[in-house]
LUMNUFI-342450 format. One record per residue (C-alpha): residue number from 1; residue in three letters; x, y, z. Coordinates in steps of 0.001 Angstrom, whole numbers, plus 500000, padded with zeros to 6 digits. Example, Ala and Ser with C-alpha at 12.3 -4.5 7.8 and 13.67 -1.06 7.14 Angstrom:
# LUMNUFI-342450
+------+------+--------+--------+--------+
: resi : resn :      X :      Y :      Z :
+------+------+--------+--------+--------+
:    1 :  Ala : 512300 : 495500 : 507800 :
:    2 :  Ser : 513670 : 498940 : 507140 :
+------+------+--------+--------+--------+
***
This chain:
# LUMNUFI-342450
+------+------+--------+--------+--------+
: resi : resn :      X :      Y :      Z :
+------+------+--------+--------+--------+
:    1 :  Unk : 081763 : 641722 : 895470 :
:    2 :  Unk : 081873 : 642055 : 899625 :
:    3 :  Unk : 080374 : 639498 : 901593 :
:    4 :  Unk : 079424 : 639919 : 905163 :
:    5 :  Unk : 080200 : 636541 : 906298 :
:    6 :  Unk : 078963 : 635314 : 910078 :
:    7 :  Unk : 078608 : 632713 : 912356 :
:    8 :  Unk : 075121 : 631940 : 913539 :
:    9 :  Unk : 074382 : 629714 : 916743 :
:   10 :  Unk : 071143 : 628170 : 917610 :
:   11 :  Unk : 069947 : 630167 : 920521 :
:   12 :  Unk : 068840 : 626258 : 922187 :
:   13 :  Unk : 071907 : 624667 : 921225 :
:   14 :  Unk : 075106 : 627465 : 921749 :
:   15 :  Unk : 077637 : 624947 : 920220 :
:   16 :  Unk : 075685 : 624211 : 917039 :
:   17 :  Unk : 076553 : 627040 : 915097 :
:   18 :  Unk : 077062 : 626941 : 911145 :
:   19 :  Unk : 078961 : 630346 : 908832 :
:   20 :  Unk : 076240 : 632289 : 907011 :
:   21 :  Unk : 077258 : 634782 : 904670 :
:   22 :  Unk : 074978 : 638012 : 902689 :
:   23 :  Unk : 076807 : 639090 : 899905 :
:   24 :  Unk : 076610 : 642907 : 897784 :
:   25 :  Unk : 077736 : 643422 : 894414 :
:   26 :  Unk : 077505 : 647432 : 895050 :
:   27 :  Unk : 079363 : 648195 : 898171 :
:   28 :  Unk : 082884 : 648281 : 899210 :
:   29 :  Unk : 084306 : 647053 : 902186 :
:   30 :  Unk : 084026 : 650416 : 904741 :
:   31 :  Unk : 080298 : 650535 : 903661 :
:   32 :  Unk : 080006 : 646911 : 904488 :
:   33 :  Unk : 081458 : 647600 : 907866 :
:   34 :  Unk : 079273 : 650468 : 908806 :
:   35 :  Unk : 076463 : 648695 : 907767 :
:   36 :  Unk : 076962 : 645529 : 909102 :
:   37 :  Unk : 075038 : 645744 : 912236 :
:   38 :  Unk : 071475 : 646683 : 910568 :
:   39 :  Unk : 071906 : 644000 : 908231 :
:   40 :  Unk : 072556 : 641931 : 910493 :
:   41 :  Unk : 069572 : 642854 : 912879 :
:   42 :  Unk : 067483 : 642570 : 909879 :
:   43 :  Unk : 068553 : 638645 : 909186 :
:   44 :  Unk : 068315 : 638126 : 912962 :
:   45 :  Unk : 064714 : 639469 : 913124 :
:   46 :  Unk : 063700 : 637051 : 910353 :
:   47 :  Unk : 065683 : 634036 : 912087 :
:   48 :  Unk : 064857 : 634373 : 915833 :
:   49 :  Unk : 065896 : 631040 : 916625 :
:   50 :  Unk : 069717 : 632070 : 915648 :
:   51 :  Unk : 072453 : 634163 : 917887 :
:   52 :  Unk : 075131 : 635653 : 915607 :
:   53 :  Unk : 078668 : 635279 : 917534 :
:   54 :  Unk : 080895 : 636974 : 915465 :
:   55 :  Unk : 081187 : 638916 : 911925 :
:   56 :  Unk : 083386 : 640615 : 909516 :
:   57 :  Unk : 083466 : 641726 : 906257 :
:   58 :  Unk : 085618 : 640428 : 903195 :
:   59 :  Unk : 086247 : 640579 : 899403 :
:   60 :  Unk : 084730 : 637806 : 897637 :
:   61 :  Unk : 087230 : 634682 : 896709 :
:   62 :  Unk : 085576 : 632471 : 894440 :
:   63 :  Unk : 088666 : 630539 : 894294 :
:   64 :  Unk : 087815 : 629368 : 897652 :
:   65 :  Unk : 084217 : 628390 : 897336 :
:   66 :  Unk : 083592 : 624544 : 897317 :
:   67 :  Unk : 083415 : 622965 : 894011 :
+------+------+--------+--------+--------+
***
């Protein structure tokens, strides 16, 4: 699994940011970095309030994920 993990600001509030993350089961990593940007446009057309800062794109570690 890649997930296209991000960091997402409120557009009223710059330093109040929190990491969002959309994750694909079918893709590898190139594909997630060409495709990155529409995805992206697509989540910040359905959450106008938000200002992405940065991006990237990285294999899934569920070793890491928060019990």
């Amino acid at each position: 699994m890649i997930e296209l993990l991000f960091v997402a600001c409120l557009a009223t509030a710059p330093d109040e940011c929190r990491e969002r993350s959309l994750v694909f089961t079918d893709i590898s990593p190139m594909q997630c970095l060409m495709g990155a940007q529409p995805e992206l446009a697509k989540w910040s057309a359905s959450h106008p309030n938000f200002d992405i800062k940065s991006w990237r794109c990285r294999t899934v570690n569920f070793a890491e994920k928060d019990a």
